[in-house]
C-alpha positions as CSV (number, residue, x, y, z in Angstrom):
1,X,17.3,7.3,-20.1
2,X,18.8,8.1,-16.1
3,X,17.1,11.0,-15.0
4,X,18.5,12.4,-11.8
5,X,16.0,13.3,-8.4
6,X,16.2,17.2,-9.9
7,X,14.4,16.3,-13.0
8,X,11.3,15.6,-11.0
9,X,8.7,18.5,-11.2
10,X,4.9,18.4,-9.1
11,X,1.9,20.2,-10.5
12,X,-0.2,21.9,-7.2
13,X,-2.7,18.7,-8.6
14,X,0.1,16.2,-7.7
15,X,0.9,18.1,-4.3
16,X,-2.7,18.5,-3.2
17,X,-3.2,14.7,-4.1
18,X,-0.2,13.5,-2.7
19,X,-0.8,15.6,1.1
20,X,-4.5,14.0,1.1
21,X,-3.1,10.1,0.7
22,X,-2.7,7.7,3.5
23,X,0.6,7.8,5.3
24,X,1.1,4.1,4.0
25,X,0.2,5.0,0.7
26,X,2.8,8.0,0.3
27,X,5.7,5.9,1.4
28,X,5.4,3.7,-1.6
29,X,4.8,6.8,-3.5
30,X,7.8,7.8,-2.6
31,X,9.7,4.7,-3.1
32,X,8.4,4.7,-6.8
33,X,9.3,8.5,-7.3
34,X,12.8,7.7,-6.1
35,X,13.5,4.7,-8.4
36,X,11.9,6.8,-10.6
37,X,14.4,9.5,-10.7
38,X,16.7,7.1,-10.9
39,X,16.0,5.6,-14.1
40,X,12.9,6.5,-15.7
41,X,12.0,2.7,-17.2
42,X,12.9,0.9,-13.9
43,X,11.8,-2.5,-13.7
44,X,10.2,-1.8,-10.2
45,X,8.1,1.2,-11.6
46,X,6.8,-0.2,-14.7
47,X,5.4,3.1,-16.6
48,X,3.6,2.6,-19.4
49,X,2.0,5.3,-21.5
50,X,-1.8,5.8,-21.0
51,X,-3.4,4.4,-23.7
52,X,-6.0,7.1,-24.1
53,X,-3.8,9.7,-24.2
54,X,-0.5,8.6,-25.4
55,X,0.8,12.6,-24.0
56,X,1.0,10.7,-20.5
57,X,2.4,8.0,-18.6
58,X,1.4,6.2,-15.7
59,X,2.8,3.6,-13.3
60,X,1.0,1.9,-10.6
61,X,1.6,3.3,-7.0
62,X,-0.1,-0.4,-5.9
63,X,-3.3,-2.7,-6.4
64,X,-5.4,0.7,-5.7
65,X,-3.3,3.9,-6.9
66,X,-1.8,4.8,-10.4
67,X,0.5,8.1,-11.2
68,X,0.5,10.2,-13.8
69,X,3.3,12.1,-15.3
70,X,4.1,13.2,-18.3
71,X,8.0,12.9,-19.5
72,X,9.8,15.5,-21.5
73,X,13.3,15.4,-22.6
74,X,15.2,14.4,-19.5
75,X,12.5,15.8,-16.9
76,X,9.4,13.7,-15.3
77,X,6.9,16.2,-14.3
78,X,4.2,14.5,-12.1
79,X,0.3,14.9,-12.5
80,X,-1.4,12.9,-10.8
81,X,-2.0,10.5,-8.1
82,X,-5.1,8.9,-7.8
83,X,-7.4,5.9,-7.1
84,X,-7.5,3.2,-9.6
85,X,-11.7,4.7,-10.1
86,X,-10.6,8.0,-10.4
87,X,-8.3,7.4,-12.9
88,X,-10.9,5.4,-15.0
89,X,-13.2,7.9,-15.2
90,X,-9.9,11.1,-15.9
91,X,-8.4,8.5,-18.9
């Protein structure tokens, strides 16, 4: 499935997590949202569905963050974005 950069939707979690991260860490946020958008099973994103909660998928920012995002249809709306802790103790 190609989704398209307008089928990305932020909860205020996602936003308020997002403004908090390092500078470093946003840009490959970024870089992941935009391949993202571009095909939602990219090989450079990787999402897999969290095995807890098979409602939501996740892809790993880098060796310290994962995002969270639930896909519906043809629209990606983004969670989360946390540490790798964090989201052991949400999942």
């Amino acid at each position: 499935m190609v989704l398209t950069p307008s089928s990305l939707g932020y909860t205020d979690t996602f936003a308020s997590q997002y403004h908090a991260l390092p500078q470093a860490i946003k840009k490959k946020v970024n870089r992941k949202l935009r391949l993202l958008s571009e095909d939602v099973h990219h090989e450079s994103v990787r999402p897999c569905k969290v095995k807890s909660d098979k409602r939501y998928w996740e892809f790993k920012v880098d060796d310290d963050y994962e995002a969270v995002f639930k896909l519906n249809s043809a629209r990606v709306m983004m969670y989360f974005v946390v540490d790798h802790k964090t989201f052991d103790k949400m999942f």
